[in-house]
N, C-alpha and C positions, 0 to 999 in steps of 0.2 A: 671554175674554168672548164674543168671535164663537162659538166653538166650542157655548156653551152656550145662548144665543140660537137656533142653529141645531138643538140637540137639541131644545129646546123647542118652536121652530118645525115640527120635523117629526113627531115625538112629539105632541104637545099635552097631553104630561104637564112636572111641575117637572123641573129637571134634578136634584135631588136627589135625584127620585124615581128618576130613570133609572139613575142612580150606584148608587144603595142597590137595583135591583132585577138589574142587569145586571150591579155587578162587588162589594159587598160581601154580598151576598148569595149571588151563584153562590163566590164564593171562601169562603162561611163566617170573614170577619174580623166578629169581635164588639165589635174598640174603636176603629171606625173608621166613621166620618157625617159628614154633609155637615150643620151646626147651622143649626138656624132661624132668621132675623133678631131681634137681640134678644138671644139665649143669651150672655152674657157668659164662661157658665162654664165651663170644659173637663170632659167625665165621666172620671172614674176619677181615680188616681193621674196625678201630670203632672209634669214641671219646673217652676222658676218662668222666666217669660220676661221678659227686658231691651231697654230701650233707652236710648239716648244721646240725651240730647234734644239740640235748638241751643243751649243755655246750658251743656251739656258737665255736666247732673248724668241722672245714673244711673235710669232709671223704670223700676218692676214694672211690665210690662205683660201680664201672668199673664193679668188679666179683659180682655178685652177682646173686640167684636163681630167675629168674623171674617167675615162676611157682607160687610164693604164688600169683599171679594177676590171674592166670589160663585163661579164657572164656573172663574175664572183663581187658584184658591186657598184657598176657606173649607174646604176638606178637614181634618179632625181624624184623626189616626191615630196608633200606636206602629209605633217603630222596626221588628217583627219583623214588624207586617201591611203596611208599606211592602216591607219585602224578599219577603213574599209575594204581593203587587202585581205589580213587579215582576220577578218570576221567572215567573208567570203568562203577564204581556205578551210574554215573549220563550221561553216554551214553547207558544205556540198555545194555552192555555185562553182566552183572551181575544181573540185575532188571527189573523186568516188567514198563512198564509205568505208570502204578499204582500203583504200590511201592513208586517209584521216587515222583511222584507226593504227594500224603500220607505223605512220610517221609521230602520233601519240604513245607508243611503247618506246623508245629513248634508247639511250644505251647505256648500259651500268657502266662508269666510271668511278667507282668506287676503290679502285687500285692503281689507277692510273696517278702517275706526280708530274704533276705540275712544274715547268722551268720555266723561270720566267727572268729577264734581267729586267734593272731596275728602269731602263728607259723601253721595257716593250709592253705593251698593253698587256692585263693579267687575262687569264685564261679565260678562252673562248665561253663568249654568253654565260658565264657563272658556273658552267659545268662542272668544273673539279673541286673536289671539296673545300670546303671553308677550312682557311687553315693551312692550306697545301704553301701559300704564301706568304712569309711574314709580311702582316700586317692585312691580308686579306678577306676579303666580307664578298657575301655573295655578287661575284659579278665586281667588284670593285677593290680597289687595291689605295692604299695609302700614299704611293707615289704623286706627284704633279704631274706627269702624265697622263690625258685623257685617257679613260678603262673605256668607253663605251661612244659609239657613233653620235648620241647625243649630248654628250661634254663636249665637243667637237665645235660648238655652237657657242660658247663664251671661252674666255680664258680661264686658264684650269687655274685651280684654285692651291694656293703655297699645302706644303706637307704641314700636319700639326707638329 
């Protein structure tokens, strides 16, 4: 959200705009936008998307407004213009060498713990150590709860 704030702040264009002028546009992705507030609907062919409510029944959440993620997520894309995203960032079409470089040294989390309740998604992008979680594996947690934006995509699957 900072991040987009600050494009916009310096820019004084939308950050949709920036996105759609600066990286889908120079990379020529055609199924990939950043949807207006409001757009419920996903374009083209799509999955259907799931969630688990708190009463533990099953909702299509196919429609629904991705604007409330805005800067930190309303992104719409397929699988193959993600991987040419991507491939991009870490061949210099889109970033200096030392960007790449920078953004390729990480942050040790290694002392960092992990909280997590049992209906929130386990820790960011597999970051914190395996373990940190009962029942935890990299990036992935034992819960019914989707772990990852792409579980998102079918109904999540019963605890063993």
């Amino acid at each position: 959200m900072v991040l987009g704030m600050l494009v916009e702040r310096v820019s004084q264009r939308p950050v949709g705009e920036q996105i759609d002028e600066r990286i889908v546009k120079k990379l020529g992705l055609s199924h990939t936008y950043f949807p207006a507030p409001g757009r419920r609907s996903i374009k083209g062919t799509h999955p259907q998307g799931y969630h688990l409510s708190a009463e533990g029944k099953l909702e299509d959440i196919t429609e629904m407004d991705p604007a409330w993620a805005w800067a930190a997520g309303a992104m719409v894309s397929t699988p193959s213009e993600l991987n040419t995203f991507f491939q991009a960032v870490f061949d210099g079409r889109l970033l200096t060498q030392a960007s790449i470089d920078e953004m390729k040294k990480g942050v040790d989390v290694s002392s960092v713990t992990c909280r997590a309740r049992s209906t929130d998604w386990a820790c960011s992008v597999g970051r914190c150590p395996v373990g940190a979680l009962p029942g935890a594996t990299a990036g992935r947690s034992t819960g019914t709860r989707p772990t990852t934006p792409w579980d998102r995509t079918a109904p999540p699957s019963p605890s063993p």
